[in-house]
KEDREN-935143 format. One record per residue: residue in three letters; residue number from 1; x, y, z of N, C-alpha, C, O in turn. Coordinates in Angstrom, 3 decimals, always signed. Layout:
! residues N
{resn=ALA resi=NUM nx=X ny=Y nz=Z cax=X cay=Y caz=Z cx=X cy=Y cz=Z ox=X oy=Y oz=Z}
...
! end
This chain:
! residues 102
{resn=UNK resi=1 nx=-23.240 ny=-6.832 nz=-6.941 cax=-23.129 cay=-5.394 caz=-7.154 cx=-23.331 cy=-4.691 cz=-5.818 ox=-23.999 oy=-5.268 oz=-4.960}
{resn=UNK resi=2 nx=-23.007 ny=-3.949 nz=-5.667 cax=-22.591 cay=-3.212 caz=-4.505 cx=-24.029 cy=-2.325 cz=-4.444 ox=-24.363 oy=-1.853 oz=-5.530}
{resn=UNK resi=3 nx=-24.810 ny=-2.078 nz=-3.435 cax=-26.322 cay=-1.544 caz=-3.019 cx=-26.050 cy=+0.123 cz=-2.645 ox=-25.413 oy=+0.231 oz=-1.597}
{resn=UNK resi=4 nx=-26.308 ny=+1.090 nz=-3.115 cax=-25.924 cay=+2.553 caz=-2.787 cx=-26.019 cy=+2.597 cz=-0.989 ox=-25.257 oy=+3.159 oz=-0.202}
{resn=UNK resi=5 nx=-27.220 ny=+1.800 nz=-0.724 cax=-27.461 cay=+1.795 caz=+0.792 cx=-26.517 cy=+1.113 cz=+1.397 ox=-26.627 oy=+1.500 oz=+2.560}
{resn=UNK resi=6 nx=-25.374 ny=+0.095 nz=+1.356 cax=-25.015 cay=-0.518 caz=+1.877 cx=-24.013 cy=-0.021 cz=+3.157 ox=-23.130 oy=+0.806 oz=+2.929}
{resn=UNK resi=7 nx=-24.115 ny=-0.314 nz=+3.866 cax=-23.123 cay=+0.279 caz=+5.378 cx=-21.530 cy=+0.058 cz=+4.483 ox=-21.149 oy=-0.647 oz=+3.548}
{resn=UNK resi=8 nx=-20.867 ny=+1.183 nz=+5.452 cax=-19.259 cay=+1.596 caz=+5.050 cx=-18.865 cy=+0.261 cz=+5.383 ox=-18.514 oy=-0.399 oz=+4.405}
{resn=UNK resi=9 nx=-18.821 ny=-0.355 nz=+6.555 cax=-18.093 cay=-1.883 caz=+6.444 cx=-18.508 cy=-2.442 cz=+5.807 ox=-17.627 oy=-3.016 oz=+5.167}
{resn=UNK resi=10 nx=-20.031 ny=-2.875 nz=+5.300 cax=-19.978 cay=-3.796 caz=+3.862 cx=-19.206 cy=-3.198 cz=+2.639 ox=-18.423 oy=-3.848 oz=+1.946}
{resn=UNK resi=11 nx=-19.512 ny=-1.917 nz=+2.463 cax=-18.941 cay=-1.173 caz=+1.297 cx=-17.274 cy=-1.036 cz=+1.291 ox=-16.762 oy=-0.722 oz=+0.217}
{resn=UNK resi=12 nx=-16.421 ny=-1.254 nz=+2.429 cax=-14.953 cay=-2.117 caz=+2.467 cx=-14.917 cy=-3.353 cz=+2.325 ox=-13.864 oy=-3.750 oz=+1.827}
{resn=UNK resi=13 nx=-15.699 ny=-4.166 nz=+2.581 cax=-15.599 cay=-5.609 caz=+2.312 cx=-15.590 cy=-5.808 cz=+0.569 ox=-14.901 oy=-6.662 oz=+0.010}
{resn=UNK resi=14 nx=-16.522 ny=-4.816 nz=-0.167 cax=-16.719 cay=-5.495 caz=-1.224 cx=-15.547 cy=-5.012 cz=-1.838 ox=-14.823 oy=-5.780 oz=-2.473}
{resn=UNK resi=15 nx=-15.144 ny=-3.148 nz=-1.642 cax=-13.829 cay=-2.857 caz=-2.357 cx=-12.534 cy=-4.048 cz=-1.718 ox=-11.438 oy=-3.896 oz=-2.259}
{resn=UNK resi=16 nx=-12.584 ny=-4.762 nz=-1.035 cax=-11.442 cay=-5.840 caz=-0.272 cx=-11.355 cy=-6.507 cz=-1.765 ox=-10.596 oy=-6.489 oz=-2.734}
{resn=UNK resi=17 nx=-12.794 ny=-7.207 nz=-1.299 cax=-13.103 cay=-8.201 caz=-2.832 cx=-12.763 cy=-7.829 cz=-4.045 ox=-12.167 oy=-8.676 oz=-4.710}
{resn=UNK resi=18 nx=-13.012 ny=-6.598 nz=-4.622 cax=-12.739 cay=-6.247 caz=-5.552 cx=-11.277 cy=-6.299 cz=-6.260 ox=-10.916 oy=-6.579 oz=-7.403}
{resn=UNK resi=19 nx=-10.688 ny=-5.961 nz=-5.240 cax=-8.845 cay=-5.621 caz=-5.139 cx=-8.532 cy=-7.232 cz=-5.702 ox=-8.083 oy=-7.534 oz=-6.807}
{resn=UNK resi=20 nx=-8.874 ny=-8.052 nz=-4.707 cax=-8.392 cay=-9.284 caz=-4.762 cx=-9.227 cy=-9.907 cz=-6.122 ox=-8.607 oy=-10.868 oz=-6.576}
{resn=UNK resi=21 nx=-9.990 ny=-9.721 nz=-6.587 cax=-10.775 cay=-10.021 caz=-8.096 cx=-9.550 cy=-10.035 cz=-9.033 ox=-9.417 oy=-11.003 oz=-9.782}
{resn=UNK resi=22 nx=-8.636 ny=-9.027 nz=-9.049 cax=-7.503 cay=-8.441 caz=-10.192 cx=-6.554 cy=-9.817 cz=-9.733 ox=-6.145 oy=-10.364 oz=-8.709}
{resn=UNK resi=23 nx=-6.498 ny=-9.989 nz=-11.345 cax=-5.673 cay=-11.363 caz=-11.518 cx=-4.211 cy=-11.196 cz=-11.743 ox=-3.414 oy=-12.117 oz=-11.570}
{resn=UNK resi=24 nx=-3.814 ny=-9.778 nz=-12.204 cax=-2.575 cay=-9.793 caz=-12.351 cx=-2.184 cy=-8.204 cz=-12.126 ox=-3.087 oy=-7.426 oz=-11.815}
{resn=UNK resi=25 nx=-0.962 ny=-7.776 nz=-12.270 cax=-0.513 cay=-6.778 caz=-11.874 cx=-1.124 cy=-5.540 cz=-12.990 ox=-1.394 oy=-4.379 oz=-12.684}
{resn=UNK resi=26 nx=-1.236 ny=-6.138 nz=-14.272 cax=-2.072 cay=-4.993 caz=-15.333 cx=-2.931 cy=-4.686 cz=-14.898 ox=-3.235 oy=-3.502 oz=-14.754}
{resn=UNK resi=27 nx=-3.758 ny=-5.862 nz=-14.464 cax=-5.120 cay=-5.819 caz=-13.844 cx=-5.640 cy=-5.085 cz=-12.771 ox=-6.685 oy=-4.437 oz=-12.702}
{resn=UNK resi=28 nx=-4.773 ny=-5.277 nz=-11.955 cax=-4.904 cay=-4.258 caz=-10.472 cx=-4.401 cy=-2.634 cz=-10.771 ox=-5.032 oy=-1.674 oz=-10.329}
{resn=UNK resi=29 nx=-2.818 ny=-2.469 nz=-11.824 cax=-2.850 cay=-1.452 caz=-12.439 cx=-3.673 cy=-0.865 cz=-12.913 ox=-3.727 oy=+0.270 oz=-12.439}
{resn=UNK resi=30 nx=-4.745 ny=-1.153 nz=-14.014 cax=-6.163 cay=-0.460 caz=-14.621 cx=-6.874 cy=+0.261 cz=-13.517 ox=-7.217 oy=+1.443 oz=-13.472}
{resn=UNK resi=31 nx=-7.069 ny=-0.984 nz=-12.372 cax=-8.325 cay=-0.647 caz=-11.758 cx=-7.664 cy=+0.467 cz=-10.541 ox=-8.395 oy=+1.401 oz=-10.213}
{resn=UNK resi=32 nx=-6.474 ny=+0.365 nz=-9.980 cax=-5.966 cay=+1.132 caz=-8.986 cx=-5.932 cy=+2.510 cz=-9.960 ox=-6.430 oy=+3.441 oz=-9.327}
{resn=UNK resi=33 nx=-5.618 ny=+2.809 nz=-10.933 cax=-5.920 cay=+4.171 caz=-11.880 cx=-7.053 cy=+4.735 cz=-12.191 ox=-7.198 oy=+5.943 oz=-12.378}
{resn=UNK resi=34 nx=-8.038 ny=+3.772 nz=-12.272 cax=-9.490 cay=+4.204 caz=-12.587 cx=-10.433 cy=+4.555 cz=-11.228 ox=-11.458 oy=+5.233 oz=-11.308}
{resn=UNK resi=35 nx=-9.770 ny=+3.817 nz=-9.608 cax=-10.144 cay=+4.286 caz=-8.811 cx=-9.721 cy=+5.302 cz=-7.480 ox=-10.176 oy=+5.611 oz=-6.379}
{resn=UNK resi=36 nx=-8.401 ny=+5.637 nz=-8.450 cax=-7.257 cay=+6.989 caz=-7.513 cx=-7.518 cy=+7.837 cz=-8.576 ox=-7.744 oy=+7.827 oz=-9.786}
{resn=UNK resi=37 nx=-7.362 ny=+8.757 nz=-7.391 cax=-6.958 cay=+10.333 caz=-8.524 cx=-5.456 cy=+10.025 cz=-8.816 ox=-4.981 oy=+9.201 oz=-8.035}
{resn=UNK resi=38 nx=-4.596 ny=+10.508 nz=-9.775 cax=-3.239 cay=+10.409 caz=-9.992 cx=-2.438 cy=+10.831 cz=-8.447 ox=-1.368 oy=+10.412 oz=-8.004}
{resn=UNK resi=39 nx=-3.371 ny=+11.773 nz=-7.879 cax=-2.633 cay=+12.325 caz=-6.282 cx=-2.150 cy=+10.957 cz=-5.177 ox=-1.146 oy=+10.567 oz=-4.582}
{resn=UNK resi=40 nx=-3.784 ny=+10.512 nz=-5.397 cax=-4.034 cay=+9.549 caz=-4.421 cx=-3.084 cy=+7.995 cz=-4.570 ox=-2.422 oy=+7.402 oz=-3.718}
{resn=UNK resi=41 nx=-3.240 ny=+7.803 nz=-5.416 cax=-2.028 cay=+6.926 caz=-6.694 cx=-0.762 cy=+7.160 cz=-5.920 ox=-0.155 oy=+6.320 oz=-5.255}
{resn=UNK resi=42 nx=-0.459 ny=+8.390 nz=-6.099 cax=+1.115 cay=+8.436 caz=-5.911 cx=+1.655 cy=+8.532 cz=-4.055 ox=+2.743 oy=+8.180 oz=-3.600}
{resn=UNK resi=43 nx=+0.707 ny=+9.006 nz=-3.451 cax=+0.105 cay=+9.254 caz=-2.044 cx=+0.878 cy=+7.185 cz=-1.839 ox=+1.851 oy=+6.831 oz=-1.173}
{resn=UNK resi=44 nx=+0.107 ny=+6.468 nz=-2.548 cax=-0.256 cay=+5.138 caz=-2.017 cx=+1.430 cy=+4.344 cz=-2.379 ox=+2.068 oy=+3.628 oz=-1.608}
{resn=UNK resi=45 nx=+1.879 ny=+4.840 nz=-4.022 cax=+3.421 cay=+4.623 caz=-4.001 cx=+4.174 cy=+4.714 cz=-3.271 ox=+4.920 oy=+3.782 oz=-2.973}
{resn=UNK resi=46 nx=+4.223 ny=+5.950 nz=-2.713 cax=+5.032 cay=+6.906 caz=-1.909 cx=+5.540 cy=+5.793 cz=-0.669 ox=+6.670 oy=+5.330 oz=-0.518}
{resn=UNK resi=47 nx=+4.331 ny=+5.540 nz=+0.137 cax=+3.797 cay=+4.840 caz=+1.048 cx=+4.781 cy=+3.444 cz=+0.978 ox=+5.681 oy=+3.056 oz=+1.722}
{resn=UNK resi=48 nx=+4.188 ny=+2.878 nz=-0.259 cax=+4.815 cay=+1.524 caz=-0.633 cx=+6.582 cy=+1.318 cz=-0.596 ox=+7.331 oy=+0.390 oz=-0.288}
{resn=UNK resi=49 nx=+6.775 ny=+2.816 nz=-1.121 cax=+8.279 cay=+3.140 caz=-1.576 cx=+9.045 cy=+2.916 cz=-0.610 ox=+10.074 oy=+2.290 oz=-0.868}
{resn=UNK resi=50 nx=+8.789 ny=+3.361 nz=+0.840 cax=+9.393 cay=+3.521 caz=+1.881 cx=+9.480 cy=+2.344 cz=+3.047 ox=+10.173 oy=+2.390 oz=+4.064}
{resn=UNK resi=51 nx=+8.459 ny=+1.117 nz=+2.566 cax=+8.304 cay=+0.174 caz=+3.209 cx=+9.680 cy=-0.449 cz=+3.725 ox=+10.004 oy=-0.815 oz=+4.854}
{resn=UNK resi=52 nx=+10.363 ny=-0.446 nz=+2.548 cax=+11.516 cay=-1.793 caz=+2.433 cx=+12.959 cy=-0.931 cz=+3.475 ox=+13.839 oy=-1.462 oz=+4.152}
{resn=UNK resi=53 nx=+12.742 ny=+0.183 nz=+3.272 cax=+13.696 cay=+1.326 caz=+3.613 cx=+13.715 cy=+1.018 cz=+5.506 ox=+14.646 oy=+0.649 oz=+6.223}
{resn=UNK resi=54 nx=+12.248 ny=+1.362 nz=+5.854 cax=+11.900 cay=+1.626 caz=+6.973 cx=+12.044 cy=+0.489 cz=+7.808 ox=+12.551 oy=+0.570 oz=+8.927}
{resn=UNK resi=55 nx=+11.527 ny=-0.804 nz=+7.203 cax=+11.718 cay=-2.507 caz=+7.738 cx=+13.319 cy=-2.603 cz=+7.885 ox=+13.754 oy=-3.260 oz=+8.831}
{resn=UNK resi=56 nx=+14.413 ny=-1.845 nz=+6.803 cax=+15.526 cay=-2.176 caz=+6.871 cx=+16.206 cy=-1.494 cz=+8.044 ox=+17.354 oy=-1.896 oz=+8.237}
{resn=UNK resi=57 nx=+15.703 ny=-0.416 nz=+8.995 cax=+16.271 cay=+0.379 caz=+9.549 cx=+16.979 cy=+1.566 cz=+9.357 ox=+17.717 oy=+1.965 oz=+10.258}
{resn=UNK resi=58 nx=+16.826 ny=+2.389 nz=+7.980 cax=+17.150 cay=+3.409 caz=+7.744 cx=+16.491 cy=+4.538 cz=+8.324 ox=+15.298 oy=+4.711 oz=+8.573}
{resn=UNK resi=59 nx=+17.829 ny=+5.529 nz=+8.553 cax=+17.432 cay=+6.803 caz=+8.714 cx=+16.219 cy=+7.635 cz=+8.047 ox=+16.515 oy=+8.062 oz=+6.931}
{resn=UNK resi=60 nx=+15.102 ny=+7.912 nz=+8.425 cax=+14.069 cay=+9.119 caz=+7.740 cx=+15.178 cy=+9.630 cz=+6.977 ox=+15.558 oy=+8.978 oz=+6.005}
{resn=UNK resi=61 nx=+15.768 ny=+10.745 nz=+7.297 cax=+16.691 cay=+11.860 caz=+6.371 cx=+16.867 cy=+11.001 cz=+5.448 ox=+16.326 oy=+11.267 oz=+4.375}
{resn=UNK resi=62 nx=+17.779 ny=+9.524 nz=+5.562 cax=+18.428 cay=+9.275 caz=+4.280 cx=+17.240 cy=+8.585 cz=+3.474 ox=+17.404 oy=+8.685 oz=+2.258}
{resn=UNK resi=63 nx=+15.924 ny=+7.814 nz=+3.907 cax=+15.014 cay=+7.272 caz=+3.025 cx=+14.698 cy=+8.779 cz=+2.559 ox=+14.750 oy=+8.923 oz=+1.338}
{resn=UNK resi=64 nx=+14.317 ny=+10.154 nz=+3.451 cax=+13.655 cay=+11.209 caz=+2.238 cx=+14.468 cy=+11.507 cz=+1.119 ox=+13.995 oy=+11.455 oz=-0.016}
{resn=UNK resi=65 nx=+16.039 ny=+11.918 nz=+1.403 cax=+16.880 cay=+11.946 caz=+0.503 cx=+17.131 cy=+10.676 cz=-0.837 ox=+17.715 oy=+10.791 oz=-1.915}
{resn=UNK resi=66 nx=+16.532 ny=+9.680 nz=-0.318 cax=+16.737 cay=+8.825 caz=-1.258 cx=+15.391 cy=+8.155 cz=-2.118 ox=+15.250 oy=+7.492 oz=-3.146}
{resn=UNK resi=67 nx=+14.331 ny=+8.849 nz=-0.861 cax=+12.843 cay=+8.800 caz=-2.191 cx=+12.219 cy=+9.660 cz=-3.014 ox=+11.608 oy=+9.553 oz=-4.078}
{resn=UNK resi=68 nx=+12.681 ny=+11.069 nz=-1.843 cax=+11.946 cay=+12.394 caz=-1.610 cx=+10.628 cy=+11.781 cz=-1.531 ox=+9.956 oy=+11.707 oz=-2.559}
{resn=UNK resi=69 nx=+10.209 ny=+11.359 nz=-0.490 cax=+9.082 cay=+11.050 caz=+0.282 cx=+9.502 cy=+11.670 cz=+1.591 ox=+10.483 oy=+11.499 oz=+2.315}
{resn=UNK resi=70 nx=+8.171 ny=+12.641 nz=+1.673 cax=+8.233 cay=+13.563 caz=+2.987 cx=+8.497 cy=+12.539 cz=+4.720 ox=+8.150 oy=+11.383 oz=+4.963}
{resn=UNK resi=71 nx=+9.191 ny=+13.503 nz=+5.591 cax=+9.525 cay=+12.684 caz=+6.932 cx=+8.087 cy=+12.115 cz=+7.171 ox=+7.708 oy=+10.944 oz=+7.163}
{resn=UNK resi=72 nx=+7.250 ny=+13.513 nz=+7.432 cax=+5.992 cay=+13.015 caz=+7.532 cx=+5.458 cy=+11.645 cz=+6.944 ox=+5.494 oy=+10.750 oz=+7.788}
{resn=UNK resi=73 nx=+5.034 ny=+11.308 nz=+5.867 cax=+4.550 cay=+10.385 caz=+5.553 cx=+5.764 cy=+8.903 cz=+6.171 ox=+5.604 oy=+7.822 oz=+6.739}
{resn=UNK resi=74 nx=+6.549 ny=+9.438 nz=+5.812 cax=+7.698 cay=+7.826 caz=+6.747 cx=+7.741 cy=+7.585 cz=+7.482 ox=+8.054 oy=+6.422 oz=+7.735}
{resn=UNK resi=75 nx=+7.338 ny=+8.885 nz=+8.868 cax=+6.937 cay=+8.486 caz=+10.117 cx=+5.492 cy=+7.801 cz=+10.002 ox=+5.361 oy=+6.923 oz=+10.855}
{resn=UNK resi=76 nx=+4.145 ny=+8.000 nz=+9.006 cax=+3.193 cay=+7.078 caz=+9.277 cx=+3.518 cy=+6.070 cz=+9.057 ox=+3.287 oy=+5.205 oz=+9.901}
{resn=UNK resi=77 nx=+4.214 ny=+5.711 nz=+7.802 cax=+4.332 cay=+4.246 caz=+7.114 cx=+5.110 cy=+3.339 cz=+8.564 ox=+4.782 oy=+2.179 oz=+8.815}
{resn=UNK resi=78 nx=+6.217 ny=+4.149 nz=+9.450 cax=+6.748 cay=+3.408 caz=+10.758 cx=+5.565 cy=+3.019 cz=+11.360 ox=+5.143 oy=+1.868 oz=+11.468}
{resn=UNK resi=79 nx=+5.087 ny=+3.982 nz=+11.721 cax=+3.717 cay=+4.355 caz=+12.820 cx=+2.872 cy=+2.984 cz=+12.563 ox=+2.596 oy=+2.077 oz=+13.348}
{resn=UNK resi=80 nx=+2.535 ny=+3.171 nz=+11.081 cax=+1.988 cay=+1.930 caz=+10.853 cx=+2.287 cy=+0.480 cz=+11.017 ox=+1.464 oy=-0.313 oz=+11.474}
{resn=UNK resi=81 nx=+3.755 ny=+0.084 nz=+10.546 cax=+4.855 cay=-0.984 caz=+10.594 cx=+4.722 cy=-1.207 cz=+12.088 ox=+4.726 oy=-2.432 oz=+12.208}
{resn=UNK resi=82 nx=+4.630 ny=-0.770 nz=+13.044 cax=+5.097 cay=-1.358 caz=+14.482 cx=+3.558 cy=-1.135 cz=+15.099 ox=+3.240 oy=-1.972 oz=+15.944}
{resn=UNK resi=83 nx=+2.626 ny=-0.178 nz=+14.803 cax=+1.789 cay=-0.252 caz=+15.708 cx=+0.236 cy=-0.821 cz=+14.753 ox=-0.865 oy=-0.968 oz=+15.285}
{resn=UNK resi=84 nx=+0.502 ny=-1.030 nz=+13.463 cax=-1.129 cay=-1.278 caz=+12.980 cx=-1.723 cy=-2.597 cz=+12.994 ox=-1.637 oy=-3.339 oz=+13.972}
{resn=UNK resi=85 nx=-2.256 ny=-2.865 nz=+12.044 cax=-2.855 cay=-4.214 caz=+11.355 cx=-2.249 cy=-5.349 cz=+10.927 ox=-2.721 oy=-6.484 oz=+10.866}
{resn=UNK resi=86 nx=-0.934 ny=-4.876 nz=+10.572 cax=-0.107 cay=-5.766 caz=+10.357 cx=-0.540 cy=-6.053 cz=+8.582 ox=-0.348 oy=-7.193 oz=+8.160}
{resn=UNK resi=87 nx=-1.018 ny=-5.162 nz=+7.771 cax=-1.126 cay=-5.396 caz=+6.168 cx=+0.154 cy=-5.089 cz=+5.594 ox=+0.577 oy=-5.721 oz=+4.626}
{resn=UNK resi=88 nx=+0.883 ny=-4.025 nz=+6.211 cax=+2.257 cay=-3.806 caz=+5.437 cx=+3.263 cy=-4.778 cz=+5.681 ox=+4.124 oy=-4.981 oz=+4.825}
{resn=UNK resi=89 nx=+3.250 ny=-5.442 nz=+6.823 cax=+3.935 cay=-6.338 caz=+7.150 cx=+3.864 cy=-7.991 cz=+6.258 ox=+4.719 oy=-8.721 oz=+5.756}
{resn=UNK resi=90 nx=+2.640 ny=-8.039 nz=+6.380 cax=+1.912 cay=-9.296 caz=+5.443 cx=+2.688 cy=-9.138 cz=+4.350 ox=+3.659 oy=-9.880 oz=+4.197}
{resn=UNK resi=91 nx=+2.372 ny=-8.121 nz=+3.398 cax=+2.127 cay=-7.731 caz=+2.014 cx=+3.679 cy=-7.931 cz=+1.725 ox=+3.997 oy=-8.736 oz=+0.850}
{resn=UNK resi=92 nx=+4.985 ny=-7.000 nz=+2.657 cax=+5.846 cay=-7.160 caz=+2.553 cx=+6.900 cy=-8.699 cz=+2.827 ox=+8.061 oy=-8.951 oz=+2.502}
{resn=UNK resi=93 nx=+6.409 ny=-9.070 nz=+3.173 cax=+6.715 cay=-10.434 caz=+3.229 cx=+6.226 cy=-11.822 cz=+2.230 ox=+6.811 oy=-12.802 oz=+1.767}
{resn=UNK resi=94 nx=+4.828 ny=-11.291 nz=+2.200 cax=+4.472 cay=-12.060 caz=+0.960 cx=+5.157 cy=-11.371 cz=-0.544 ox=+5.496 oy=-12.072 oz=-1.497}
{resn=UNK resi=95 nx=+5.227 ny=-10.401 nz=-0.520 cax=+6.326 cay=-10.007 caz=-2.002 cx=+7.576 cy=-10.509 cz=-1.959 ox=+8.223 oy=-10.950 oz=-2.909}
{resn=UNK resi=96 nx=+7.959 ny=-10.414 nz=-0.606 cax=+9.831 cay=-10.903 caz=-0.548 cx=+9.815 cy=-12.470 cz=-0.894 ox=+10.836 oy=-12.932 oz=-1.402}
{resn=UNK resi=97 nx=+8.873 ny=-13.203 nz=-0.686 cax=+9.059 cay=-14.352 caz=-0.499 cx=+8.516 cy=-14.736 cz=-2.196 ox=+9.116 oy=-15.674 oz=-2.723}
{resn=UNK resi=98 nx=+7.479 ny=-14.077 nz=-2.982 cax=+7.460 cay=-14.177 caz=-4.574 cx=+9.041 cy=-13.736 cz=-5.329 ox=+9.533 oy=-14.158 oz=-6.375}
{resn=UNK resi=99 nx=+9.643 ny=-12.592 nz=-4.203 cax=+10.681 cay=-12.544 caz=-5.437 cx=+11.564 cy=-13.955 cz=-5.146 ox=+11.902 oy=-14.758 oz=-6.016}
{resn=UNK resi=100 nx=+11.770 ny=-14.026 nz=-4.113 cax=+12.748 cay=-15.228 caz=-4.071 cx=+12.258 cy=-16.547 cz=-5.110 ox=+12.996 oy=-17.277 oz=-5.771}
{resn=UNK resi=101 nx=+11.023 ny=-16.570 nz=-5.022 cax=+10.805 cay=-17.857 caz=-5.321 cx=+11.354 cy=-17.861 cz=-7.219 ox=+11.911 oy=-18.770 oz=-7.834}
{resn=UNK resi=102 nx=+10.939 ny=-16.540 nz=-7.696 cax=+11.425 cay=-15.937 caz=-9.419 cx=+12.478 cy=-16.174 cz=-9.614 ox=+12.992 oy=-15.862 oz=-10.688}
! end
């Protein structure tokens, strides 16, 4: 159980854990609803939406026109793609490679 005192990096480690606890997509569904506001939820879609768009080399204009996901946010999700952590990159690759395998 998670300690009210616990430092912000332990207190990401355990929400890490937590995420990865969810065994299936219902599962992570419940809990990603019970711990977003519906804003924050769709904030995190949005995000997701534009991944495949942005990796493919599309135009901003035509991914907003074709998500209505603001430039803004598509320039972070780039921003992110070439300069971060490399989680969208992971994530997106580990999904491409589940669908193939289906």
């Amino acid at each position: 159980m998670l300690n009210p005192e616990t430092p912000a990096d332990s207190a990401e480690t355990s929400l890490c854990k937590a995420l990865l606890a969810m065994r299936d997509v219902e599962e992570m569904r419940a809990f990603l609803r019970d711990l977003c506001t519906p804003a924050e939820l769709e904030s995190l879609v949005d995000r997701w939406t534009v991944v495949p768009h942005v990796l493919k080399g599309t135009p901003y204009r035509e991914i907003h026109e074709h998500t209505a996901v603001s430039i803004t946010t598509i320039g972070r999700v780039a921003r992110f793609l070439n300069q971060g952590n490399g989680g969208y990159l992971k994530a997106a690759a580990r999904t491409a490679k589940k669908r193939r395998r289906a």
